[in-house]
Short mmCIF file of the C-alpha atoms (twelve columns), coordinates in Angstrom:
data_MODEL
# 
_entry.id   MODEL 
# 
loop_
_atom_site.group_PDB 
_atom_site.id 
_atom_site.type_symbol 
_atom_site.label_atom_id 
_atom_site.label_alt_id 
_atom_site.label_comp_id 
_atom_site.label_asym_id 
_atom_site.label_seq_id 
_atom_site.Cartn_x 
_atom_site.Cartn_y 
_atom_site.Cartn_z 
_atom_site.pdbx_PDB_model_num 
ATOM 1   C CA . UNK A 1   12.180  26.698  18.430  1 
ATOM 2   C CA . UNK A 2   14.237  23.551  17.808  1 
ATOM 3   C CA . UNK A 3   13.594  21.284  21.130  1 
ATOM 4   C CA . UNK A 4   13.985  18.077  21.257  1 
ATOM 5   C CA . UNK A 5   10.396  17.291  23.033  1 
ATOM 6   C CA . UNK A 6   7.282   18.787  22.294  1 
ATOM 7   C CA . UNK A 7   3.496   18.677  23.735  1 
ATOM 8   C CA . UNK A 8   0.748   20.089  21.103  1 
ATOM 9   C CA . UNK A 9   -2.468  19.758  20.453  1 
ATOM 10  C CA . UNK A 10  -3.704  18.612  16.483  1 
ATOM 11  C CA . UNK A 11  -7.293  19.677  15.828  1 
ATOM 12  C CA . UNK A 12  -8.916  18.409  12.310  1 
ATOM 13  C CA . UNK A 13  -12.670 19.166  11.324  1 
ATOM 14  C CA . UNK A 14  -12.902 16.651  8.253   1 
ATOM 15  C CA . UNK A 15  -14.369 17.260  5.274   1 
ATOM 16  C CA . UNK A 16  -17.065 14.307  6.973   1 
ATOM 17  C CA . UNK A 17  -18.749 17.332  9.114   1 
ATOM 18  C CA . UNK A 18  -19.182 14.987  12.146  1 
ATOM 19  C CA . UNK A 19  -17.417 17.128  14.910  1 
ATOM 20  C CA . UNK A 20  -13.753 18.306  16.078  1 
ATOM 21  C CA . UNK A 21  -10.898 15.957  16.806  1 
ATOM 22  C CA . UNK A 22  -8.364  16.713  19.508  1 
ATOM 23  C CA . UNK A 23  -5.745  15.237  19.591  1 
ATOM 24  C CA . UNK A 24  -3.026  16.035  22.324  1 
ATOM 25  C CA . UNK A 25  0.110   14.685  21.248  1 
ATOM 26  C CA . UNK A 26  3.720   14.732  22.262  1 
ATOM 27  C CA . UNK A 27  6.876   14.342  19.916  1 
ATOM 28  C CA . UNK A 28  10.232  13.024  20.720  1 
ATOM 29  C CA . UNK A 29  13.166  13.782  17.990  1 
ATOM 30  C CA . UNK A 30  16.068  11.014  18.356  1 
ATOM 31  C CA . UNK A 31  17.315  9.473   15.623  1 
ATOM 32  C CA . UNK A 32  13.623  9.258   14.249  1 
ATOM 33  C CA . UNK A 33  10.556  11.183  14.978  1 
ATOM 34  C CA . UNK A 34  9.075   9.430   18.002  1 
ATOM 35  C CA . UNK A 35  5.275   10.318  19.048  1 
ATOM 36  C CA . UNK A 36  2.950   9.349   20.731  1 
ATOM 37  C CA . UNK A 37  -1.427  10.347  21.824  1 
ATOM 38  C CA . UNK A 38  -1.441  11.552  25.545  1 
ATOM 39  C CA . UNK A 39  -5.493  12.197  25.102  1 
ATOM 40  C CA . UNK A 40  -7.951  12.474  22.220  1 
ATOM 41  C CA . UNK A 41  -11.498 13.422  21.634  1 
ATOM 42  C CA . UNK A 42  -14.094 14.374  19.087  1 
ATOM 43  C CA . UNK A 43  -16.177 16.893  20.159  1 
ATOM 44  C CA . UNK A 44  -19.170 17.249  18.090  1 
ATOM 45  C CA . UNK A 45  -20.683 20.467  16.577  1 
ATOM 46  C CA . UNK A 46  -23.539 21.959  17.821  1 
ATOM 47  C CA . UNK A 47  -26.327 21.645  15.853  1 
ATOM 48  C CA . UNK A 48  -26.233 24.897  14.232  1 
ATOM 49  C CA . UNK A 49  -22.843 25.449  13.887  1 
ATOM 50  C CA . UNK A 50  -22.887 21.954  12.173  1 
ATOM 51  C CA . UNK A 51  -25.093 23.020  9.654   1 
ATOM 52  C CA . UNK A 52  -23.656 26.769  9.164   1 
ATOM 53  C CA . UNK A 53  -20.037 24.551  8.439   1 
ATOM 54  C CA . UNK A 54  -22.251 21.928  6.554   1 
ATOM 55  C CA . UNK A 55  -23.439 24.734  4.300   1 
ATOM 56  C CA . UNK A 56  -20.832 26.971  4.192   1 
ATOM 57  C CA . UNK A 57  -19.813 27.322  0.723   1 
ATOM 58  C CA . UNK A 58  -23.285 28.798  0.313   1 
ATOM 59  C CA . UNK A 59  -23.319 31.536  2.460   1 
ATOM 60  C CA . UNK A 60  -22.505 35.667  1.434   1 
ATOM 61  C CA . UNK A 61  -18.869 37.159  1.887   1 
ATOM 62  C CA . UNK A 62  -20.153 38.693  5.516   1 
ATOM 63  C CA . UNK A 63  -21.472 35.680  6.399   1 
ATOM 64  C CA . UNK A 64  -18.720 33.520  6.005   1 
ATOM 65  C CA . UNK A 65  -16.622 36.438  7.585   1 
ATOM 66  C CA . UNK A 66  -18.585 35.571  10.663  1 
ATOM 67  C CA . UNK A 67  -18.231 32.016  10.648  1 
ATOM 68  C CA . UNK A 68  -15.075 32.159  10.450  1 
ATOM 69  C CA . UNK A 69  -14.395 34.019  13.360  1 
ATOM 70  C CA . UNK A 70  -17.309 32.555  15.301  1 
ATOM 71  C CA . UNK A 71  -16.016 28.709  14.509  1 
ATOM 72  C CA . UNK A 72  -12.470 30.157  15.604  1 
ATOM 73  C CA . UNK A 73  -13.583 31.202  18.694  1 
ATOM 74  C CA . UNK A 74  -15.506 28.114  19.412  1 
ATOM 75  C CA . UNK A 75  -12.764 25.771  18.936  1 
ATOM 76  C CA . UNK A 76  -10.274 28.206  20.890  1 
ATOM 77  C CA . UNK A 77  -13.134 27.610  23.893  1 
ATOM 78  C CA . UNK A 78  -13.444 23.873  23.356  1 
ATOM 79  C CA . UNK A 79  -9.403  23.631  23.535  1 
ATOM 80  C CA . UNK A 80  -9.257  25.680  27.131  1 
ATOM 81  C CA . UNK A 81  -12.234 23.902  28.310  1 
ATOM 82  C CA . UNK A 82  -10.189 20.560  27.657  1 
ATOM 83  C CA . UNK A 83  -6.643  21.763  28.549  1 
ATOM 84  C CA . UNK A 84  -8.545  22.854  32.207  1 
ATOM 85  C CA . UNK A 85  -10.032 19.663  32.828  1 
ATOM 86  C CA . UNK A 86  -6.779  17.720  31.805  1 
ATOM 87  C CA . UNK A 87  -4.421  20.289  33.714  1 
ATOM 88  C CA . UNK A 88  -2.003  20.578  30.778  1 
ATOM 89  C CA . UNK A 89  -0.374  23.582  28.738  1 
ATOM 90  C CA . UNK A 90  0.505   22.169  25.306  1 
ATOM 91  C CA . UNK A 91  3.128   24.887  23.438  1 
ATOM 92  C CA . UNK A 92  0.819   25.756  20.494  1 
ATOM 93  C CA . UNK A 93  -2.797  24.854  18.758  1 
ATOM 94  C CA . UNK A 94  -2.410  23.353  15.433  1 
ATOM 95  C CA . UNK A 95  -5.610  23.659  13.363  1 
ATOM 96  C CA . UNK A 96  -6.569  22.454  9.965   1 
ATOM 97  C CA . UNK A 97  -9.838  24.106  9.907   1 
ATOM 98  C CA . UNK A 98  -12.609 23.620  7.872   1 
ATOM 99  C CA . UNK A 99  -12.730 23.877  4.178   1 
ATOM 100 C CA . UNK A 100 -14.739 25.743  2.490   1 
ATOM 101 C CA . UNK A 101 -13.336 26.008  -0.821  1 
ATOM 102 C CA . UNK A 102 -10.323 24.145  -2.400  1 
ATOM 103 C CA . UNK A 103 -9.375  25.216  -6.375  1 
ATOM 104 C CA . UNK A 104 -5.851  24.997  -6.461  1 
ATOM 105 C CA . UNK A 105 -6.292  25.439  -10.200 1 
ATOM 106 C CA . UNK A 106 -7.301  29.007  -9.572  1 
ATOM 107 C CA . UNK A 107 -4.822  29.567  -6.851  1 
ATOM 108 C CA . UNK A 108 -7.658  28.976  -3.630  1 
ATOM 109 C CA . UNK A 109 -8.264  27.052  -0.753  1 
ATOM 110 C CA . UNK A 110 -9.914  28.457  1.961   1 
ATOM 111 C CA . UNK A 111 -10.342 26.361  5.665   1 
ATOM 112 C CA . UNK A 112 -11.991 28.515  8.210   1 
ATOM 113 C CA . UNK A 113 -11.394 29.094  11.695  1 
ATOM 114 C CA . UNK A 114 -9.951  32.186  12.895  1 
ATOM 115 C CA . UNK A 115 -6.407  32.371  14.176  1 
ATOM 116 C CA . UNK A 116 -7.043  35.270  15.960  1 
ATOM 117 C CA . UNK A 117 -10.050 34.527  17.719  1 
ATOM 118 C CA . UNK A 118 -8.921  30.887  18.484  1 
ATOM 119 C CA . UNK A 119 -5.777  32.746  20.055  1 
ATOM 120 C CA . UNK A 120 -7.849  35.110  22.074  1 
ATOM 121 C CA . UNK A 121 -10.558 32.855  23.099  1 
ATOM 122 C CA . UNK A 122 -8.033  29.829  23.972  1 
ATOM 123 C CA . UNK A 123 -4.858  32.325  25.216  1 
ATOM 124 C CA . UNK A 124 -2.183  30.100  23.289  1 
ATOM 125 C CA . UNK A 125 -0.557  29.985  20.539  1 
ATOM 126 C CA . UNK A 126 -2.062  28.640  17.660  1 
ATOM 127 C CA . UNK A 127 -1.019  27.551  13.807  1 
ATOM 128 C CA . UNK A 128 -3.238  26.988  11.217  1 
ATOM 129 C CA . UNK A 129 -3.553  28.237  7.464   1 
ATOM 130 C CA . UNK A 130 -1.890  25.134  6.231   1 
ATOM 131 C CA . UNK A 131 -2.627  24.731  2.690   1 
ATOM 132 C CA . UNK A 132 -2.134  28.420  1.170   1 
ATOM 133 C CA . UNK A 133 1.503   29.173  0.646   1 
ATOM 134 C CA . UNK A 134 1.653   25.285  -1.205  1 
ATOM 135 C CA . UNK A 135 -1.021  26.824  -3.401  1 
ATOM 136 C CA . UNK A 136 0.860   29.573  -3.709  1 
ATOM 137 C CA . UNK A 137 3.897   28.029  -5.104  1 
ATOM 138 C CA . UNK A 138 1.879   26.032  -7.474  1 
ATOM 139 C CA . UNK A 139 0.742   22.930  -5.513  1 
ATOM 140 C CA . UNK A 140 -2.171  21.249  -4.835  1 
ATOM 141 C CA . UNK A 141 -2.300  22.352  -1.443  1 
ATOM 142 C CA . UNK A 142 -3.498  18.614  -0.674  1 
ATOM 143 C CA . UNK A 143 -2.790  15.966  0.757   1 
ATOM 144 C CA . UNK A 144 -0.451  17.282  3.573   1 
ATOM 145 C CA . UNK A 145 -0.730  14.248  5.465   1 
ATOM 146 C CA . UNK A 146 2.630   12.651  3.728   1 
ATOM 147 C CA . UNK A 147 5.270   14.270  5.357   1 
ATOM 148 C CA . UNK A 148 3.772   12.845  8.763   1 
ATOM 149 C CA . UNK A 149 3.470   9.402   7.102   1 
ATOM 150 C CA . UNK A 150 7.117   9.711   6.114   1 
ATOM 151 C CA . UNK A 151 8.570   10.791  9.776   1 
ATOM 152 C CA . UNK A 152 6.442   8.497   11.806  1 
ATOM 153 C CA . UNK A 153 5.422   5.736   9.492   1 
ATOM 154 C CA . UNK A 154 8.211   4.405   7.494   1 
ATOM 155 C CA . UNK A 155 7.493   1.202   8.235   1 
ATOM 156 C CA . UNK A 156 3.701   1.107   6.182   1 
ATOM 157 C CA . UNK A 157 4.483   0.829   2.658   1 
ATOM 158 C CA . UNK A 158 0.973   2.628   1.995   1 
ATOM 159 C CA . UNK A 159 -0.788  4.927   4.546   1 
ATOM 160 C CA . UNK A 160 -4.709  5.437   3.615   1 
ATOM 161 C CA . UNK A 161 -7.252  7.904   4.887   1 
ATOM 162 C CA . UNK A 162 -10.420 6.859   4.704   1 
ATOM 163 C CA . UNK A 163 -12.777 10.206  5.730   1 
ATOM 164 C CA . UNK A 164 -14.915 11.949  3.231   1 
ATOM 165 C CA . UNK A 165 -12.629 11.625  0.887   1 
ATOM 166 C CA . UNK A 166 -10.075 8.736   0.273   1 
ATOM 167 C CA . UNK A 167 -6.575  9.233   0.161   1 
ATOM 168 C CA . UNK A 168 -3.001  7.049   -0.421  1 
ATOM 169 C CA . UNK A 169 0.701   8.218   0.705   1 
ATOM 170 C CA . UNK A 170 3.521   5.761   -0.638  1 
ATOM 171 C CA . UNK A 171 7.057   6.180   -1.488  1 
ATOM 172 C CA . UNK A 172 7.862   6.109   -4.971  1 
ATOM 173 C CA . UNK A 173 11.390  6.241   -6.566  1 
ATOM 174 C CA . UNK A 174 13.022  7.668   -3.655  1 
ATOM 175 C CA . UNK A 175 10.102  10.625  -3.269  1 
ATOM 176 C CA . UNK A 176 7.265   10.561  -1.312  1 
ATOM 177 C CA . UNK A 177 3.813   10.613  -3.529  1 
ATOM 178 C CA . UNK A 178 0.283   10.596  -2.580  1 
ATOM 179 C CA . UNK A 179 -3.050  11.749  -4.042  1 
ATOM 180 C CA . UNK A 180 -6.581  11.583  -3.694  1 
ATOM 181 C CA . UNK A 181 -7.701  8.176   -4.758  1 
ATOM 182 C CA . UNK A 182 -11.487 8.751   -4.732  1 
ATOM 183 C CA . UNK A 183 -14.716 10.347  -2.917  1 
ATOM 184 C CA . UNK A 184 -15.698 8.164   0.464   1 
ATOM 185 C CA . UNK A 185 -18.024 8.742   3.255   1 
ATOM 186 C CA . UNK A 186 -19.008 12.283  1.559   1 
ATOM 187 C CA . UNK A 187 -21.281 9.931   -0.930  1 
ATOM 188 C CA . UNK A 188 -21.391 7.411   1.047   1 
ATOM 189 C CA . UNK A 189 -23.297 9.434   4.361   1 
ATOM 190 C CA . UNK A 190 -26.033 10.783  2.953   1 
ATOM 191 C CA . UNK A 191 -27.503 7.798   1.354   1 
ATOM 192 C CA . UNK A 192 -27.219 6.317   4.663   1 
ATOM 193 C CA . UNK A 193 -29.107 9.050   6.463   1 
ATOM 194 C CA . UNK A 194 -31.984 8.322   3.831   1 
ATOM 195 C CA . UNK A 195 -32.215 4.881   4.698   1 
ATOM 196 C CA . UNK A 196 -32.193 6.647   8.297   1 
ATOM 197 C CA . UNK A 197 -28.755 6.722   9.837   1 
ATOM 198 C CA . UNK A 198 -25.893 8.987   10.103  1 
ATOM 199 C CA . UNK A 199 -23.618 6.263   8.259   1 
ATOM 200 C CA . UNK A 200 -23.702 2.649   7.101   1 
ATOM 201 C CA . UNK A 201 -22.430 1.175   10.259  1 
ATOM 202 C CA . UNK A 202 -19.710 -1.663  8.883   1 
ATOM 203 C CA . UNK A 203 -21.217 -1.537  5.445   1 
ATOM 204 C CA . UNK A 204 -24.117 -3.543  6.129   1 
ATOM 205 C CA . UNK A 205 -26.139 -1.957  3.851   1 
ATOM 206 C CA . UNK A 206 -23.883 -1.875  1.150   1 
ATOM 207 C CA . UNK A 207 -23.631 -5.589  1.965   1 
ATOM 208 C CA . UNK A 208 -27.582 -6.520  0.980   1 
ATOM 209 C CA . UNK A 209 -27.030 -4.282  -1.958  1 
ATOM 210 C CA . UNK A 210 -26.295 -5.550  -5.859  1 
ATOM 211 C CA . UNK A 211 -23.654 -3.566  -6.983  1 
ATOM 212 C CA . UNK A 212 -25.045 -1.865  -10.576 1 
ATOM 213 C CA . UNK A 213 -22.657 -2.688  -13.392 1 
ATOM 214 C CA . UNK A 214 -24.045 0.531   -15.665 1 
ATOM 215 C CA . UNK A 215 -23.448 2.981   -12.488 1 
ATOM 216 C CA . UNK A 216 -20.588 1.353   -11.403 1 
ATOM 217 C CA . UNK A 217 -19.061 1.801   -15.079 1 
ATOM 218 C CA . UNK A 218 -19.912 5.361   -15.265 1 
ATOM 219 C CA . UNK A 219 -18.580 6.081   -11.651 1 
ATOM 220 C CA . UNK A 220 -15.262 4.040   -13.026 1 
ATOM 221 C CA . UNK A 221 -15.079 6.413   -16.194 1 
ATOM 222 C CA . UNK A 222 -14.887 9.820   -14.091 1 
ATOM 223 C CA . UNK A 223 -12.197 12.091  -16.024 1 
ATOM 224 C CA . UNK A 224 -10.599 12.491  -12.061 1 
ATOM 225 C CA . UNK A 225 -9.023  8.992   -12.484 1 
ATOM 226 C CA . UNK A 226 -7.439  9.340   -15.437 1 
ATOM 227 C CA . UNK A 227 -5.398  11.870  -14.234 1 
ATOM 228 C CA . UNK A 228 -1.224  10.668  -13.792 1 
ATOM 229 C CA . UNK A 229 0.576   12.379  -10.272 1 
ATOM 230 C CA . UNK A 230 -0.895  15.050  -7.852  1 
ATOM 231 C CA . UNK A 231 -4.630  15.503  -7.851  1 
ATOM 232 C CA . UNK A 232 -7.316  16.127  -5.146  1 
ATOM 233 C CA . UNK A 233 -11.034 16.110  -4.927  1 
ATOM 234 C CA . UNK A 234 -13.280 18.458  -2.875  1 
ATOM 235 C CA . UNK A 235 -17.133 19.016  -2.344  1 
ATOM 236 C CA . UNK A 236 -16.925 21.039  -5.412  1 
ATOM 237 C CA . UNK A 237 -16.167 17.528  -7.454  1 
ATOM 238 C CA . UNK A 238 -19.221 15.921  -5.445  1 
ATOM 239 C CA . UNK A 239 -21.671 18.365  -6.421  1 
ATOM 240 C CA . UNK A 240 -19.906 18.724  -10.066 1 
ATOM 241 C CA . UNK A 241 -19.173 15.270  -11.230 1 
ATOM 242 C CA . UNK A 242 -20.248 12.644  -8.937  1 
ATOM 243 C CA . UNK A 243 -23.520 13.448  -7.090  1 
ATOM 244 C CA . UNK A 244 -25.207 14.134  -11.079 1 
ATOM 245 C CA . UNK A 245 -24.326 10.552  -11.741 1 
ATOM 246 C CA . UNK A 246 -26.181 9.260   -8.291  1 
ATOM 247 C CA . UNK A 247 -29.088 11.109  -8.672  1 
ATOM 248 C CA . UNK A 248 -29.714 10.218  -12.191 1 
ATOM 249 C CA . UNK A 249 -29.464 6.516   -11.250 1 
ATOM 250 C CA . UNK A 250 -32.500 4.837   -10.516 1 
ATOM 251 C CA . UNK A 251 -30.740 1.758   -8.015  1 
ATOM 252 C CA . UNK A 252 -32.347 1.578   -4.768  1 
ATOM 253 C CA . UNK A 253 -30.201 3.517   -1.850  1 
ATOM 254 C CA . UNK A 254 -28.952 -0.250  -0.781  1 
ATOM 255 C CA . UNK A 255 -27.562 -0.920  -4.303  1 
ATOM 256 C CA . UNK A 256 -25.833 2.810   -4.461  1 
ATOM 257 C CA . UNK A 257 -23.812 1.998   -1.156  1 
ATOM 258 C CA . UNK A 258 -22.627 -1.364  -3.151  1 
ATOM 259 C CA . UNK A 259 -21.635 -0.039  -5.678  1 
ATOM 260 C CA . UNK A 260 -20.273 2.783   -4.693  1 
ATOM 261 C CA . UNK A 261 -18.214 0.560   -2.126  1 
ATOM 262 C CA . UNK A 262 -16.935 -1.856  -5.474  1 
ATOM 263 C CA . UNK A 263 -15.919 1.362   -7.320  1 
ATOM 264 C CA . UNK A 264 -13.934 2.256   -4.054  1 
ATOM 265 C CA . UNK A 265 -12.234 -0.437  -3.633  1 
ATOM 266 C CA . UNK A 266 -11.458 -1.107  -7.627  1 
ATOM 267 C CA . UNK A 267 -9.664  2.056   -7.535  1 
ATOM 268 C CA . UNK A 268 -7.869  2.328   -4.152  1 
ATOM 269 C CA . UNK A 269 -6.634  -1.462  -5.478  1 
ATOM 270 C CA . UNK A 270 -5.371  -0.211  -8.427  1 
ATOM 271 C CA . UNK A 271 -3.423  2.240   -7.289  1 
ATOM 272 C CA . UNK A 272 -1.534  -0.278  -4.751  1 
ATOM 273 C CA . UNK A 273 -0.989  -2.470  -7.305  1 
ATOM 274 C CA . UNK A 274 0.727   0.231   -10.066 1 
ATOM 275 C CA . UNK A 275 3.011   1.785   -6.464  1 
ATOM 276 C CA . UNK A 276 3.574   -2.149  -4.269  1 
ATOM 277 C CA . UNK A 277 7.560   -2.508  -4.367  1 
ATOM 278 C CA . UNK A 278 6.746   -5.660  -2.602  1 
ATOM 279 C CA . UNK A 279 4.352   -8.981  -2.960  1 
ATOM 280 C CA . UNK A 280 2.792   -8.183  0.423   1 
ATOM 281 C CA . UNK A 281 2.700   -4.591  1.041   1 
ATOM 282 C CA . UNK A 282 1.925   -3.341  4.660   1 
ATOM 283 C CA . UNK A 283 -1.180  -0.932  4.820   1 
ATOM 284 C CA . UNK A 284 -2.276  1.241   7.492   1 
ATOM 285 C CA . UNK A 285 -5.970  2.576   7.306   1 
ATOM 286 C CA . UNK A 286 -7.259  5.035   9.270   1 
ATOM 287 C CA . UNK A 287 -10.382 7.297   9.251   1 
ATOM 288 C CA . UNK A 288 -13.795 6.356   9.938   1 
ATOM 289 C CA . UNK A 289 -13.857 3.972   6.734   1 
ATOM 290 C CA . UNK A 290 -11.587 1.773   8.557   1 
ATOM 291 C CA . UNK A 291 -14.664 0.359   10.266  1 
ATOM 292 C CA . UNK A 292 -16.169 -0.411  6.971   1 
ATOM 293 C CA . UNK A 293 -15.960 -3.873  6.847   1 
ATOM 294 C CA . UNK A 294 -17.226 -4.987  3.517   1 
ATOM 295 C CA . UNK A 295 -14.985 -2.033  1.813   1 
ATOM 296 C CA . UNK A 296 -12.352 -4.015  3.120   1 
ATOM 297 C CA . UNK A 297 -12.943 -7.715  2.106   1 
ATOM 298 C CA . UNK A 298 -14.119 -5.849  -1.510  1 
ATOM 299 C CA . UNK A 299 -10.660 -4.347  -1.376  1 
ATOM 300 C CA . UNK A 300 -8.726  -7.655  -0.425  1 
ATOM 301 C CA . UNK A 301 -10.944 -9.261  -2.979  1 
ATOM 302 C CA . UNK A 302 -9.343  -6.905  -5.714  1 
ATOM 303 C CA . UNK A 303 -6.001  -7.084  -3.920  1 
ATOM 304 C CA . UNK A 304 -5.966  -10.894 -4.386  1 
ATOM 305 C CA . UNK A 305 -4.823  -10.589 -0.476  1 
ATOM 306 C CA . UNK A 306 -1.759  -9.983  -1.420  1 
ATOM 307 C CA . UNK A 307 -1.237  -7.362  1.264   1 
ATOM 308 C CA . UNK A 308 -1.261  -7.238  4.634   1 
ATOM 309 C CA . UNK A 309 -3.352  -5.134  7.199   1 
ATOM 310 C CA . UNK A 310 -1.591  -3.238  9.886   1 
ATOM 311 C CA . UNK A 311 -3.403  -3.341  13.138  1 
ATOM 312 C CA . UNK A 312 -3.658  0.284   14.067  1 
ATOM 313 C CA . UNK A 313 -5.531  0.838   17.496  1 
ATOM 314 C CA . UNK A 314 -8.610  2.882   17.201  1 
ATOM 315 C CA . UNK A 315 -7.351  6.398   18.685  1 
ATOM 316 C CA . UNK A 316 -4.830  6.211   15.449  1 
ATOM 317 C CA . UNK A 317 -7.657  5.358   13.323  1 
ATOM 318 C CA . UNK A 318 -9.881  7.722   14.581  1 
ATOM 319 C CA . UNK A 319 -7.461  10.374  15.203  1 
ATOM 320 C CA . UNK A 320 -4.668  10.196  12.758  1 
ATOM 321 C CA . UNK A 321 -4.764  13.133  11.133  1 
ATOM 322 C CA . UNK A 322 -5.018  15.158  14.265  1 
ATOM 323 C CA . UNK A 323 -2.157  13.883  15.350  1 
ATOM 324 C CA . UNK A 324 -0.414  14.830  11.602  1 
ATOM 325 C CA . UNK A 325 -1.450  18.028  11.798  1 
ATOM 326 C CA . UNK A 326 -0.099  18.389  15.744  1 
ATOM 327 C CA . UNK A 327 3.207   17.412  13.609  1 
ATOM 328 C CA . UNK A 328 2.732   19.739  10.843  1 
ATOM 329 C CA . UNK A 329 2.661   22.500  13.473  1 
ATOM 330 C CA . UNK A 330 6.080   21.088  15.529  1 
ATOM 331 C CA . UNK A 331 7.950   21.185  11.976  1 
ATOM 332 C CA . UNK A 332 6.100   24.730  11.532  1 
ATOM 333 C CA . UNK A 333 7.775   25.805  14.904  1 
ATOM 334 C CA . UNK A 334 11.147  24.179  14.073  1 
ATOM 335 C CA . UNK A 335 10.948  26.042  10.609  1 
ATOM 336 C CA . UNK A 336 11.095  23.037  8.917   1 
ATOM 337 C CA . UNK A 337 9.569   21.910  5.865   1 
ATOM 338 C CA . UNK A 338 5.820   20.421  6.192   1 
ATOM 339 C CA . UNK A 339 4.692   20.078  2.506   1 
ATOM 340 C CA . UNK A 340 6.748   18.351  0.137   1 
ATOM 341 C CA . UNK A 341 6.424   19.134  -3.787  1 
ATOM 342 C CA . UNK A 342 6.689   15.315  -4.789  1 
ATOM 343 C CA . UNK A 343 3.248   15.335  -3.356  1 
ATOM 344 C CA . UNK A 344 1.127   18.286  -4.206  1 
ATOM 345 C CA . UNK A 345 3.497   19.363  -7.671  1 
ATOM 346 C CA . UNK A 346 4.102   22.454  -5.890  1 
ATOM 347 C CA . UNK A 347 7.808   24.287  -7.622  1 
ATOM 348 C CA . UNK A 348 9.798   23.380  -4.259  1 
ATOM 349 C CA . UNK A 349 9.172   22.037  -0.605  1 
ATOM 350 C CA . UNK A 350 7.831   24.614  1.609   1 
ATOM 351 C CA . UNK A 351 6.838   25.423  5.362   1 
ATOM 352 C CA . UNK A 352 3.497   25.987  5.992   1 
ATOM 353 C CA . UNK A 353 1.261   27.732  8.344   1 
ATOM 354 C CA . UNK A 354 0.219   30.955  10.384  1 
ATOM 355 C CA . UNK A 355 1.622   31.300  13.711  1 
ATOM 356 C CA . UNK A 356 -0.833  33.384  16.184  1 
ATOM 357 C CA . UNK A 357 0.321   34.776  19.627  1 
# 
C-alpha cells in the first residue's frame, strides 16, 4: 500500500489513564515525510471503564479477556461516532492500546484493546499490537516514538515526552537512541489528587514545596539510572521501586511534588548534557508535563539555559504521540520498518503491528 498521501487516525491511551486521544492525521511523502493534524480530541473514559483500565493489572485471566474486548469495542464506537460527525473515512485505525503489562525481560508486553472488536464495532481497518514482535526479537518493545521523531522532526535535536512516564529521542553517532529517562505524572498525579486535584496544575504545588535532600538522594540512587543504552520503566517499576521510597518518606505531599520535580529535571538534564552535539540544543516537549511550568525553569536551571525551547502548539503537545502512532500505522501499511533496534536493543529493525479487516 505504498501511496504517496494518506488520512489515518492515531489513538493513544497513556500510561496517565486520563482518557483517549484521537488524532486524525494526514501524511504527505515528498522528499521528507510531511504531516500534518486535520482534528484531535481526548475523549475521556467513563468512569468505570477508567477504573477497570486503572486497575487492570489486577484483575483474573477472564477478566482481563473481557476488558480487552470490551475497551476494543468502545474505542471502535468512539472512532465511528467521530468519523460520522466529521464526515471523513480515514484508511485504517492505528491503536496503541493500553498497557497492562510491559517485561520485556521475560519476553511480555501486553496493551489491550481488541483488534477485532475495534474492527467490528468501528467497520475499518485497524492496526494495533505494536510492541510484541520488537519484544520478540529481543527489544525493549519501548519507546516506539523515535522513528516518528526521526521522519518528521529532524530538525529538534531532542524530542521529550512528558506523560506518565518521561521519555528522550536524540540522534547519536549516526543512530537514532532514546530511552526512558524517568517516572512523571504517574507519581506525580496521585499526590496531587490527595491534596485534592486530578494534577498539579503548572506545578504550583511543587512550587511552595522544599525539595527533601534525603528523598531526593534516594530517588537519585534508583538502580534504573545507572543503567547505559535501552531501558524503559512501567507501573510495575512504580509499585516496585519508586512508590516504597514515597510512602516511607515522611515530607508533606507539597514537598514530595518538589522534589520529585528536582529529581526530574536533574536527570532529564543529564541526559541532554552526556547526548547535546551542540551549545544550544533545540528541544521539543510534548505531553501533559509540558504545562508544568516549574519542571521547566528547574530543568533550565540544571541546563544552565543552554538550550533552547521549541514552541510546539498545544494539539502537538497534547497529541503527539497520537499522531506517531497514526505514522507507525502508515509505515505498517507501506511495510516499512517502524521500530528501530538502535532504540529498543532489539537484534534488527522490524515492522510492527496487527492489521484487522
Amino acid at each position: 500500500m505504498n501511496y504517496p498521501s494518506y488520512h489515518v487516525i492515531g489513538l493513544m491511551s497513556g500510561t496517565s489513564g486520563d482518557g483517549l486521544d484521537l488524532a486524525y492525521c494526514h501524511f504527505e511523502k515528498k522528499e521528507s515525510w510531511e504531516f500534518s493534524i486535520l482534528d484531535a480530541v481526548t475523549i475521556p473514559f467513563p468512569i468505570s471503564l477508567g477504573e477497570q483500565l486503572k486497575n487492570s493489572h489486577l484483575l483474573s485471566a477472564l477478566d482481563l479477556n473481557l476488558l480487552d474486548v470490551t475497551f476494543g469495542k468502545w474505542m471502535g464506537e468512539k472512532v465511528q461516532s467521530f468519523c460520522k460527525q466529521k464526515k471523513i473515512t480515514p484508511e485504517a485505525i492505528c491503536s496503541h492500546g493500553h498497557t497492562v503489562f510491559h517485561r520485556p525481560q521475560k519476553g511480555l508486553t501486553l496493551q489491550i484493546g481488541n483488534g477485532w472488536a475495534m474492527q467490528a464495532s468501528s467497520g475499518m481497518k485497524i492496526i494495533n499490537d505494536f510492541r510484541m514482535r520488537d519484544v520478540q526479537l529481543g527489544g525493549q518493545g519501548a519507546p516506539l516514538v523515535p522513528i516518528g521523531d526521526r521522519l518528521l522532526f529532524a530538525d529538534m535535536d531532542f524530542c521529550i515526552n512528558l506523560g506518565g512516564i518521561s521519555n528522550i529521542s536524540m540522534e547519536s553517532n549516526g543512530k537514532r537512541v532514546a530511552f526512558d529517562c524517568s517516572p512523571f505524572n504517574l507519581l506525580l498525579n496521585p499526590i496531587a489528587e490527595k491534596l485534592g486535584k486530578p494534577y498539579d496544575e503548572s506545578g504550583n504545588w511543587a512550587r511552595e514545596g522544599n525539595i527533601d535532600p534525603d528523598l531526593l538522594k534516594e530517588l537519585n540512587e534508583v538502580s534504573f539510572y545507572q543503567i547505559q543504552g535501552a531501558k524503559s520503566l512501567g507501573r510495575e517499576d512504580m509499585e516496585e521501586v519508586f512508590l516504597p521510597i514515597l510512602s516511607k518518606s515522611e515530607s508533606p505531599e507539597k514537598d514530595k511534588l518538589a522534589t520529585l520535580t528536582e529529581h526530574y529535571a536533574f536527570q532529564i538534564a543529564k541526559v541532554i548534557q552526556t547526548f547535546a552535539q551542540v551549545d544550544f540544543p533545540n528541544v521539543l516537549i510534548t505531553g501533559g508535563g509540558a504545562y508544568h511550568t516549574y519542571f521547566l525553569e528547574r530543568l533550565d536551571f540544571h541546563l544552565q539555559s543552554k538550550w533552547k525551547k521549541f514552541q510546539a502548539s498545544n494539539e502537538l503537545i497534547e497529541f503527539k504521540e497520537a499522531l506517531i502512532f497514526a505514522f507507525l500505522g502508515v509505515l505498517r501499511l507501506r511495510g516499512e520498518n517502524n521500530c528501530l533496534a538502535s532504540v529498543t536493543h532489539a537484534i534488527e529493525d522490524s515492522c510492527g503491528g496487527t492489521i484487522f479487516g
